[in-house]
N, C-alpha and C positions, 0 to 999 in steps of 0.2 A: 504493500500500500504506500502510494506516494506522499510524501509528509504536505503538502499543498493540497486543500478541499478540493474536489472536484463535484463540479453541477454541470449534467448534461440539459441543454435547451435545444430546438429547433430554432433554426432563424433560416430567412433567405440570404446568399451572398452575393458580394459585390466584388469581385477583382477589380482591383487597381492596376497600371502602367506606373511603373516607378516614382511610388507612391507609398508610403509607410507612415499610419497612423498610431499612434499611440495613447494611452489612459490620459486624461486629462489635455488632453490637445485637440483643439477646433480647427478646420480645413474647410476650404470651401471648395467642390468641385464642381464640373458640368460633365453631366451624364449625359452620354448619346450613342452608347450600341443598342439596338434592343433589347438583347435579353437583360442590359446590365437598367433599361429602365422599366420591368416589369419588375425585376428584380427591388426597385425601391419602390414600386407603385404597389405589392404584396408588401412590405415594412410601412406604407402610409395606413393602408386597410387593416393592418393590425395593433402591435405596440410600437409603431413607430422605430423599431431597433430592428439593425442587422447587422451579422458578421462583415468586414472588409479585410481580403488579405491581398499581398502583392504577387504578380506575375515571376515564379524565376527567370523569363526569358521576354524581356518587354517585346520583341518581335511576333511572338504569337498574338495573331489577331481574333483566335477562335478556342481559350484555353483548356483543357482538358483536367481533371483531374492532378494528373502528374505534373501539369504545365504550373502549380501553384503550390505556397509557399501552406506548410501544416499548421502553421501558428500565425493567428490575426490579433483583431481587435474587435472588441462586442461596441459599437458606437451606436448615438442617438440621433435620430433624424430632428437636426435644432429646427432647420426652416427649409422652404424645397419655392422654389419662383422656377415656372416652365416659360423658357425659351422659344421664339416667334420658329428656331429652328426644329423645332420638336424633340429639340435636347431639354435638360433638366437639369437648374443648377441648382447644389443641396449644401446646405453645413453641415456638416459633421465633430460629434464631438467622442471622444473618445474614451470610452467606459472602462474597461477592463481587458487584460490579452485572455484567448482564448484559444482551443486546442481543437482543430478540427477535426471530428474519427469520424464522422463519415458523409460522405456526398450524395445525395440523389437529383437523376440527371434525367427525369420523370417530365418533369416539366418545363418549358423555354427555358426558365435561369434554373443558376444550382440553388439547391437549400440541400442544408450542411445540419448535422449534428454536432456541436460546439462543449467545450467542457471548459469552464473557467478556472484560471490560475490565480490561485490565491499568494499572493507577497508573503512570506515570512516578515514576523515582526523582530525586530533588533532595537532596544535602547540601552546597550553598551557605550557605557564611553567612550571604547575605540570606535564605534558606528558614528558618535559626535566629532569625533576629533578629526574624523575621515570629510564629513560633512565642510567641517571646517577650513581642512584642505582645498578641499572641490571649488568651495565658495572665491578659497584665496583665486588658486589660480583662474579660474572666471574673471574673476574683477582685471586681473592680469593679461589676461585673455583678449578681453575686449578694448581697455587701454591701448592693446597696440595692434588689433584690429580691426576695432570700433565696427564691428558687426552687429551687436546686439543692441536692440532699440533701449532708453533710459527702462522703460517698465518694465521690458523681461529682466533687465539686470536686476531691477530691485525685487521681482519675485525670486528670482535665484539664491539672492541674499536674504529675504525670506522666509526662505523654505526650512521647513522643519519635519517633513517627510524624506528620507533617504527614494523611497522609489521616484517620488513627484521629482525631487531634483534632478538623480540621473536621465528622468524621460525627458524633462523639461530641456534638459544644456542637449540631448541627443537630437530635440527638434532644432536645434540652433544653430550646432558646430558641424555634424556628420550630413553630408551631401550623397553620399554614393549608396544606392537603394540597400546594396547587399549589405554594407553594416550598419545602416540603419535597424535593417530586418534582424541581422544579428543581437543589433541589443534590445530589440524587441521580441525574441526569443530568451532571452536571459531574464529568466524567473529573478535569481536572486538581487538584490538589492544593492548588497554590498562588491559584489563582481561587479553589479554593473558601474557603479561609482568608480571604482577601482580602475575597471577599462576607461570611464570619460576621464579620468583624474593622467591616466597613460597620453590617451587621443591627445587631453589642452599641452600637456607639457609637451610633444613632438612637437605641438604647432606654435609652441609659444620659441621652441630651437628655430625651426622655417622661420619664422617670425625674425630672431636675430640673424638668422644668417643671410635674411634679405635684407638688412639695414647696414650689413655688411659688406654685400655686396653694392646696395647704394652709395654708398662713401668710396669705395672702389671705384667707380666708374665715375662718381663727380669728381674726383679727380682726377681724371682721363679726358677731362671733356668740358667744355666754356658752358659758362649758364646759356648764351642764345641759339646752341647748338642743342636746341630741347628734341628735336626731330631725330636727330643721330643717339642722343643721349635714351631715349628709348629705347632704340630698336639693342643698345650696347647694353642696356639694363636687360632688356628679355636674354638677351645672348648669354647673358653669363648665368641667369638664371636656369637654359637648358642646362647650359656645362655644367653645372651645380645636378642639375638632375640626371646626366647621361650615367654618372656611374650607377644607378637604380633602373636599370632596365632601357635607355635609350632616349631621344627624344621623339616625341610622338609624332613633330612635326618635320622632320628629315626622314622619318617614317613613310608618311604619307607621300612626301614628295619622290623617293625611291621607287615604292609599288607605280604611281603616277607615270614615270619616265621610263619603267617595264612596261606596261599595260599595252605600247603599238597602240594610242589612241589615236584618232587624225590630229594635226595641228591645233586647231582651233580649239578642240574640245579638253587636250593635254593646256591648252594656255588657258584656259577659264579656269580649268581646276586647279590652277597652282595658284592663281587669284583667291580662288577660295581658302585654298589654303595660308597664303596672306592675309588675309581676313580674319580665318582664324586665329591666327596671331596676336592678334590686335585687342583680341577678346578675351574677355575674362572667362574664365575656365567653367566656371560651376554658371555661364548664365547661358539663357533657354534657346538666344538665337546660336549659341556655339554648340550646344546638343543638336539642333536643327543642321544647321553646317556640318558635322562628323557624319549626324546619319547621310545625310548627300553624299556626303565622300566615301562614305562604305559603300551605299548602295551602285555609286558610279564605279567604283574600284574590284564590284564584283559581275559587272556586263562584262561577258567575254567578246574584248574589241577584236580579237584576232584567231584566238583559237577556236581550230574548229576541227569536227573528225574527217576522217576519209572513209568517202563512200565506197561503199562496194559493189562495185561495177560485172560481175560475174553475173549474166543473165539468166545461167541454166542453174545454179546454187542458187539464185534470188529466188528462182521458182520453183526449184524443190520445196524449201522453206517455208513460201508462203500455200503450199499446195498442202504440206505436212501439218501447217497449223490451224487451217480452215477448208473444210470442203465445198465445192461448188464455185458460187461467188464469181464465174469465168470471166465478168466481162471486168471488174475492179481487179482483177489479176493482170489480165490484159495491159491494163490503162497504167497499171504500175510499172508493170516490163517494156513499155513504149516510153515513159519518162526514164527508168534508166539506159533504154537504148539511146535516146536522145541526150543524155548527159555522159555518159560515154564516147559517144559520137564528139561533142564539142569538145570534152576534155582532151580527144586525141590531138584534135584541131587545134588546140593552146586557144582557144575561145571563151569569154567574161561568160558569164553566168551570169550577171545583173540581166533583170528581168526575163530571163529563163523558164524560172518557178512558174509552174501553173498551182489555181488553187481547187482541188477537189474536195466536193460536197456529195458524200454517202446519204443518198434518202431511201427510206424505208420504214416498216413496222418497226415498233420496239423489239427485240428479243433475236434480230438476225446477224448479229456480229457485228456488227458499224464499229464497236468503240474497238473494242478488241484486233479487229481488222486494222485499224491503225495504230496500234501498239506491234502488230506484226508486219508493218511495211516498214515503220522505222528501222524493226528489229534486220530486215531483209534488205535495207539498205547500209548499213551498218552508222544508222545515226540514234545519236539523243533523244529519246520520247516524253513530251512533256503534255499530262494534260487538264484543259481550261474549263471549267466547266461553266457555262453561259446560263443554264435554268435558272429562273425568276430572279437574273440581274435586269436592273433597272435604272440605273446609275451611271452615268457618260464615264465619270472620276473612276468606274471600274476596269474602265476600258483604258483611257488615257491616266488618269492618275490625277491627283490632286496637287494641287498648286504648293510649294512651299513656303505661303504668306498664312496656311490654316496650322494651327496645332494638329500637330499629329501625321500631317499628311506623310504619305506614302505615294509610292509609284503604282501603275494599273496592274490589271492582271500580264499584260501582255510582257512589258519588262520585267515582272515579277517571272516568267517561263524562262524568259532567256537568264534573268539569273540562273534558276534552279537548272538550267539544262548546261549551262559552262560551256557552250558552243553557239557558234554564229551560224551553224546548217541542219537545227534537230528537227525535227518531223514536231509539230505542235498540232495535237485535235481540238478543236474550240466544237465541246460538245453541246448539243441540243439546242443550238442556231436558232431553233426557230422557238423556241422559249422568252426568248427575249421580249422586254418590256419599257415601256416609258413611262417617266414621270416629268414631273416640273423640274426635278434636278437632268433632263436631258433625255436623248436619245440613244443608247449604248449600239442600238443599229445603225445609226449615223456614223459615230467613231470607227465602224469596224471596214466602214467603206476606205479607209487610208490604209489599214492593216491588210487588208485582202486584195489590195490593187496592184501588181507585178510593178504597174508605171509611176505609184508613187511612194510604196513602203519604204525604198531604200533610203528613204529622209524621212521616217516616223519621228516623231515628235512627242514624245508624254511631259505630262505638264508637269511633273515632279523634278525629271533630272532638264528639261527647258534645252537640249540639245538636240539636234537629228541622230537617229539609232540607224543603221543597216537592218533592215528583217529581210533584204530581197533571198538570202540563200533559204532563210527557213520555207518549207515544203508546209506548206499550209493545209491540214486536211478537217473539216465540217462534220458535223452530223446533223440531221434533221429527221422526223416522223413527218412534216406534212409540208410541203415546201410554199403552200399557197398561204402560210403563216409568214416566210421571210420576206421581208422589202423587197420588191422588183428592181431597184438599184443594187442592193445586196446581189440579189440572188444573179443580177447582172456581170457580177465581178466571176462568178463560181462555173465549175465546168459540173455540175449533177449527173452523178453514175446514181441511175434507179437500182434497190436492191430489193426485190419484188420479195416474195414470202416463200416458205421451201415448199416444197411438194411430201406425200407421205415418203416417198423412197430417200429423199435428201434428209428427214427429219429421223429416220431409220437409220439410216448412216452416220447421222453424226452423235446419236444415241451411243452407236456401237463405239462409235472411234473416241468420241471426247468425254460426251457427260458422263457416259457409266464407267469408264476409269478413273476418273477425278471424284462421282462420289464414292464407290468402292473405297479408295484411298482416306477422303474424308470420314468414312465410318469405320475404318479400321478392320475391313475386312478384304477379303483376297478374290481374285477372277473369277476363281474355280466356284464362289460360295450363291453367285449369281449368273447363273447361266440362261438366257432369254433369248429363245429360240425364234426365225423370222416373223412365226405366224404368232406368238406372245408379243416380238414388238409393234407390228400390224394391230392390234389388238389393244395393245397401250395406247398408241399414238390417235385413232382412232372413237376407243371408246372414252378416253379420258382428256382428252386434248382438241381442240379447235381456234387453234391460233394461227399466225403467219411464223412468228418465232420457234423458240425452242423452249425457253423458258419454264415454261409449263410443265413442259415434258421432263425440264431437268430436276421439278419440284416433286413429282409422281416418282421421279424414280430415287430420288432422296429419301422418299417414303417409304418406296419397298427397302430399301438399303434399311433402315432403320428397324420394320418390320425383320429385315433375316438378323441383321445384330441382336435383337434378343432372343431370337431363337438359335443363333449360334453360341451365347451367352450361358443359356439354360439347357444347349448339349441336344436340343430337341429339332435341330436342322438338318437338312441330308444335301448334299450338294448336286442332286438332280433337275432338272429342266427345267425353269417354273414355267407352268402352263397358264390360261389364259384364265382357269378357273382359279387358280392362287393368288393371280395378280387380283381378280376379283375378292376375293377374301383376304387380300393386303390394305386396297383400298377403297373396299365401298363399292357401291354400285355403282356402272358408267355410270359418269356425265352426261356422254352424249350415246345417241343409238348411232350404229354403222352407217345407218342409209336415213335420210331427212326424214323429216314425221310430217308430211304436209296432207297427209291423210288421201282418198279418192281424187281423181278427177275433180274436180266443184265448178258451178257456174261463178263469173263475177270475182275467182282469184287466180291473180297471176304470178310469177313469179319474176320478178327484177334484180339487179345486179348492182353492188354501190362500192366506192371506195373509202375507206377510214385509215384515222391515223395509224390504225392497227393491222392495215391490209384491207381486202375486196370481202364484203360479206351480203349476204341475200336480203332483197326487201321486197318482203309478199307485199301486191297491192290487194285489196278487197273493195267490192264494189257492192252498195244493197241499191235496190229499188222498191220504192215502197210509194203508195198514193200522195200527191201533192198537185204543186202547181209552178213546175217547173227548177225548182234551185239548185242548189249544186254547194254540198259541202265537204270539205277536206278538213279531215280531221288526222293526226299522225305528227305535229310539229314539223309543218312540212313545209320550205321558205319559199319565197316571191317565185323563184326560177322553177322551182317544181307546179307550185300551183298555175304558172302561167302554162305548165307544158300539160295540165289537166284541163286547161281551158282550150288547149288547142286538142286534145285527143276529143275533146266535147262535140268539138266544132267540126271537127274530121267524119265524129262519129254520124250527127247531125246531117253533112250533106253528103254522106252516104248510105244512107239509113232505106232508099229505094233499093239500091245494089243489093245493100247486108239484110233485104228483106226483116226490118225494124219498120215499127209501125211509126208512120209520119207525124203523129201526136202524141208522140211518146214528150213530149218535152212542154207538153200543157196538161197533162194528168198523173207524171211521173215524180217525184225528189227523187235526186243521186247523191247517195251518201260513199264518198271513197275515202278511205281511210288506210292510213299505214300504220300497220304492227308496232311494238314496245317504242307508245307516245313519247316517251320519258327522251329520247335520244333524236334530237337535231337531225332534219335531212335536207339535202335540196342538189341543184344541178338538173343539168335538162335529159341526163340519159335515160331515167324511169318513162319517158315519153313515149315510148311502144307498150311500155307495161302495162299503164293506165289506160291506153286507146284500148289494150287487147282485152281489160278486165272490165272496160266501160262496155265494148261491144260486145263481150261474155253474158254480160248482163242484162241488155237489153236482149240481146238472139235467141236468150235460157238456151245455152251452149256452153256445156263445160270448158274448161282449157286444161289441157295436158298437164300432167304433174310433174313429169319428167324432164320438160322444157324450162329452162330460163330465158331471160332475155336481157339485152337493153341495145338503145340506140333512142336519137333523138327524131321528136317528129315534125315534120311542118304541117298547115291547114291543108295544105293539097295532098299528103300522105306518104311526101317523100322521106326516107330513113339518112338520117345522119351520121358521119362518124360520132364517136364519144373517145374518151380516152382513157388508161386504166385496165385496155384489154387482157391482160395478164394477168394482173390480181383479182380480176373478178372471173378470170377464166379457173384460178386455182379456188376462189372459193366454192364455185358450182361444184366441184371435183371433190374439195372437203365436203360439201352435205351431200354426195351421193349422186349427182344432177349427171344426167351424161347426153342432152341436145342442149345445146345455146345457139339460141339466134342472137345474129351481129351483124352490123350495118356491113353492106359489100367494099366500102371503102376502108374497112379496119382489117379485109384478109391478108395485107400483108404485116402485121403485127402477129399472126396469131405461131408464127416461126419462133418466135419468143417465147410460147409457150414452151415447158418443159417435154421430150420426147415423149415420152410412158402416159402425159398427162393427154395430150395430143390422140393415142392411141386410144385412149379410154372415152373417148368423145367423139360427138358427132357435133361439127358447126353446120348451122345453116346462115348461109348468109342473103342476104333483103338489101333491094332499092328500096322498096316499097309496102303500105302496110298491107294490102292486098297478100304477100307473100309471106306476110307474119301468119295476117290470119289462117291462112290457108298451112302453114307449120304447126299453127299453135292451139288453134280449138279443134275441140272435135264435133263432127260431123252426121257421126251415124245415127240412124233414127233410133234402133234399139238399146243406144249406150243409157245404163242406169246412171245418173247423174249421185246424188247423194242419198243415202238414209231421210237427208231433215229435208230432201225437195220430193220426193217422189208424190205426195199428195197436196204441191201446187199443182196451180196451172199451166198449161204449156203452152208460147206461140208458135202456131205453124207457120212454115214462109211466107205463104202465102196470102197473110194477114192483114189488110190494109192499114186496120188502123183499131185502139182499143174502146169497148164500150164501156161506156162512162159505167156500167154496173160492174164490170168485170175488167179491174187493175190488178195485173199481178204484182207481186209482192215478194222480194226475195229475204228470207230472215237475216240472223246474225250468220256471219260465217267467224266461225273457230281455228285460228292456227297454232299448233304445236310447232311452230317455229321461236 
């Protein structure tokens, strides 16, 4: 048992940036990360009080656990005034140290489990005598460095608390976080006087031996030589400090004149480095100047790796690390044929770099795929991730006229990559956002431009950067989210969604040996035979990615670990009926559920962030007086192309043997399946003509047909675009006819081989040839169970009697 009381409290905390509070000491700060102002806006809602302890490593901009110091301060929130910037400025006053045991990280900020350090009490004489020492040299202290304001002096002299004094002269004298933090770790009382009693007297020697070296040099040198006489006072000052480890600022200037910076940029920085000079050590604009100079001191102005030029080892490589993917394999071994090519030539490489943008479904290798081109070219991989930035300052970096500022993300890579040619992915492109604080997609137009990046500019280090060698590569889910100027700079490889046999193989090759390995068991212990992964892939999975698939088979992994655990495992086949008692019932069925043939639904074809997936249209007709409603969350371009299958429908309703007044005694209600989820675009426009005409002719439409293609008033079929992923979604639900406008047949070569095989395209000028693919015809076809005792029209029908409307019910999709 520790001889110090210990009380454990919850509180929320507050990390600080080199920043050390202590017991009876007030601060004033401005809060402005987020998490660090929910963090005090949970301590206003409560008792007002919360732990603050300091960052070990003020560079961490996002700290973790270990990023922070075990021993704080329990402070009071004295007063809190919110800032027009949406920051927060608060006093703090400083209650007692505290001992952090434990962190939870549950919620935006941390809250800590906190135990308080109780002071040992001492009223020995020698604890007085000690006091009295302290006191002296203070008084001494400040005499010949008149740092301390008249009143803190006289609390010093004072004090009649051993701890209040040490904390008191610690907020005064000690500048450097780390010993600050130190003697705010120091329980005892009397250590710690002991240590400030050590600190004054060092600084009270500095002290004389700079008045020493003043008389030195004033005699060296005329009073109106004040200008020399300076710079002869700093000088001897290093000399005085070189035998303690060097001087900082010959330091600087050495790495500066290695670095191979250009001209210009090596002479600004030696300015600065003059500047610094000039400055007094401990103040906030010469903290601001060092960080400049480290950050500048660590862009690699010169070095850079060498590529690996070996075409046939590139593509082994990148063949070995991802399956499929042929056409971003391609596109990668045509840039390094073409940089091989110049290098032979002795040809610049300034604006060279192309920039590629990977778009596709979540879950098909994008990020990954660029971690393996750098790795196959033999450069640096560094990456950015762009999701819900919002902030220009992210992009370019902040000005260094603000506290705190920092350089972008983009300087911030080339730091970490230590090379002037690394492969940089700036993921999820199309994420990006704006606010009042700017555009971050605007910024990114200089960064991605071959013709202007070699002069980048971030507003931190206020110089031109080179980025022309970095190999710039993107990722995006949906591309019609990126700025058309952006997306202008990019050269987009589509990377469409796999098929079952790609999603099989890479099952085989990648996922199920990396989770095997993750669960701690061996090949032999999962053995999943073609028609088990058929089966998985199939009944558990309906994605573009793989993802899914890799989370089901984590599952079974988990499932054999405790049966190999508990000795009750055998390392034979798993069949399809184990995966099934691993994990549940499919998901999905084998083949679609769209149930019979039915009148009034069709089946259409759509593209999402996710890939190409099916959208039944459904059509009723029920007695009215003409209207027409869309129900499905279905936007402006869809509904207008509802309004044209109307209108199609309408004048040709003699042909399609529809009766002529169906549109003064009819409602048509079309509606699209799972309202919940945004639709629009004009390709559903064969859909809706085929499900509107289904419904007035009481002629079912195939259930085995998909479609899509756009329609005009005269009946002409348009292209659409997206053939591919809505060609693999028909293929995932089972689907094996798609009609597709006759201008999209040379796209459908893009389809995968095997997928190709298993399908039938029809392709259409015109809706005349939809319909004639896509209802049926025969008079004997049983339509559905819930139609069989409506009415039926015959062709030959002119037109309805006002007694006799027919009426189509609800139609039900298990889609």
């Amino acid at each position: 048992m520790s001889r110090h009381e210990l009380y454990a409290h919850r509180y929320p905390l507050l990390p600080l940036k080199n920043v050390v509070i202590f017991p009876r000491n007030i601060v004033t700060l401005l809060v402005g990360r987020p998490r660090s102002i929910q963090a005090v806006e949970e301590a206003l809602s409560g008792n007002h009080r919360l732990v603050v302890t300091a960052h070990r490593d003020a560079d961490a901009e996002d700290p973790t656990p270990d990023d922070l110091y075990s021993i704080g301060s329990l402070v009071d929130l004295v007063s809190v005034e919110r800032q027009p910037s949406n920051a927060i400025q608060v006093v703090l006053e400083g209650k007692a140290r505290v001992r952090i045991s434990q962190f939870d990280t549950i919620r935006p900020y941390f809250t800590i489990a906190a135990e308080e350090l109780r002071e040992p009490k001492n009223d020995s004489p020698d604890m007085r005598a000690l006091m009295l020492h302290v006191q002296e040299l203070a008084s001494r202290y400040n005499d010949a460095r008149e740092k301390m304001a008249p009143e803190i002096l006289d609390m010093v002299q004072r004090a009649n608390d051993p701890g209040h004094l040490a904390d008191l002269l610690a907020t005064q004298i000690v500048s450097e976080t780390s010993r600050r933090q130190h003697f705010l770790e120091q329980v005892d009382p009397i250590k710690r006087l002991e240590e400030i009693a050590v600190h004054l007297a060092e600084d009270l020697n500095v002290a004389e031996l700079e008045s020493r070296i003043q008389d030195r040099v004033r005699e060296q040198v005329e009073k109106q030589q004040r200008e020399f006489y300076l710079t002869q006072q700093l000088k001897a000052i290093h000399d005085e400090l070189a035998g303690e480890g060097g001087n900082e600022l010959d330091i600087f200037r050495q790495k500066i004149r290695a670095c191979s910076m250009p001209a210009e940029v090596e002479e600004k920085m030696l300015r600065e480095v003059g500047r610094l000079e000039r400055m007094p050590s401990v103040s906030a604009e010469a903290t601001v100047v060092r960080t400049y100079l480290d950050v500048m001191l660590a862009l690699p102005w010169s070095a850079q790796s060498v590529d690996r030029l070996d075409i046939d080892e590139a593509e082994a490589l990148l063949n070995e690390e991802h399956y499929g993917l042929e056409q971003v394999k391609d596109r990668i071994l045509d840039f390094l044929a073409v940089r091989k090519l110049r290098t032979e030539n002795g040809m610049n490489d300034r604006g060279a770099s192309q920039i590629l943008c990977l778009s596709g479904p979540p879950g098909v290798g994008k990020t990954s795929l660029g971690r393996s081109i750098a790795e196959s070219m033999g450069r640096k991989f560094v990456r950015v991730s762009l999701g819900g930035v919002r902030d220009e300052a992210e992009i370019r970096g902040h000005r260094r006229t603000y506290i705190g500022a920092m350089p972008g993300r983009i300087i911030n890579a080339m730091r970490q990559a230590e090379s002037t040619n690394p492969v940089i992915l700036l993921d999820e492109i199309d994420k990006l956002s704006a606010d009042f604080r700017g555009d971050p997609a605007a910024a990114l137009l200089e960064v991605l431009d071959p013709e202007q990046n070699a002069q980048f500019t971030d507003h931190f280090i206020d110089t031109p950067f080179d980025l022309s060698k970095v190999l710039f590569i993107t990722t995006a889910n949906y591309m019609q989210q990126v700025p058309r100027p952006l997306r202008d700079r990019m050269e987009v490889i589509e990377i469409s969604g796999y098929t079952e046999d790609e999603k099989i193989e890479i099952g085989k090759r990648y996922l199920l040996p990396r989770q095997v390995e993750a669960h701690g068991l061996k090949m032999e212990n999962v053995d999943l035979p073609r028609s088990s992964w058929s089966f998985l892939v199939r009944g558990y999975t309906r994605e573009a990615g793989v993802r899914e698939l890799e989370r089901e088979i984590a599952a079974i992994c988990r499932k054999i670990a405790r049966e190999v655990v508990r000795g009750r495992h055998s390392d034979q086949s798993i069949s399809a009926a184990r995966i099934e008692e691993y994990l549940g019932p499919r998901h999905f069925q084998v083949e679609h559920e769209l149930g019979d043939s039915q009148v009034g639904v069709a089946i259409g074809l759509g593209t999402t962030e996710i890939g190409g997936e099916l959208i039944p249209v459904e059509v009723a007709t029920m007695p009215g007086k003409g209207s027409l409603i869309i129900t499905g969350r279905a936007g402006d371009v869809m509904q207008e192309s509802a309004q044209a299958a109307l209108s199609y429908a309408r004048s040709r309703s003699e042909q399609l043997s529809i009766p002529l007044n169906f549109r003064e005694v009819l409602d048509l209600h079309i509606h699209l399946p799972e309202g919940a989820t945004p639709k629009d675009g004009p390709s559903a426009g064969i859909t809706m003509a085929t499900a509107l005409i289904s419904a007035l002719m009481r002629r079912p439409v195939r259930n085995d047909t998909a479609m899509t293609g756009e329609i005009t008033l005269l009946g002409r079929v348009l292209p659409i675009g997206g053939v591919k992923d809505k060609a693999l979604a028909a293929h995932r639900h089972g689907i094996h006819r798609l009609i597709l406008p006759e201008e999209n047949r040379r796209e459908v070569v893009r389809i995968p081989e095997n997928v190709r095989k298993d399908m039938e395209f029809i392709f259409v000028e015109s809706m005349d040839q939809v319909i004639s693919a896509a209802i049926l015809f025969e008079a004997d076809r049983e339509i559905t169970p819930s139609r069989r005792d409506e009415p039926r029209i015959e062709p030959d029908r002119p037109s309805y009697p006002a007694t006799q409307i027919p009426a189509s019910g609800p139609i039900i999709s298990d889609l």
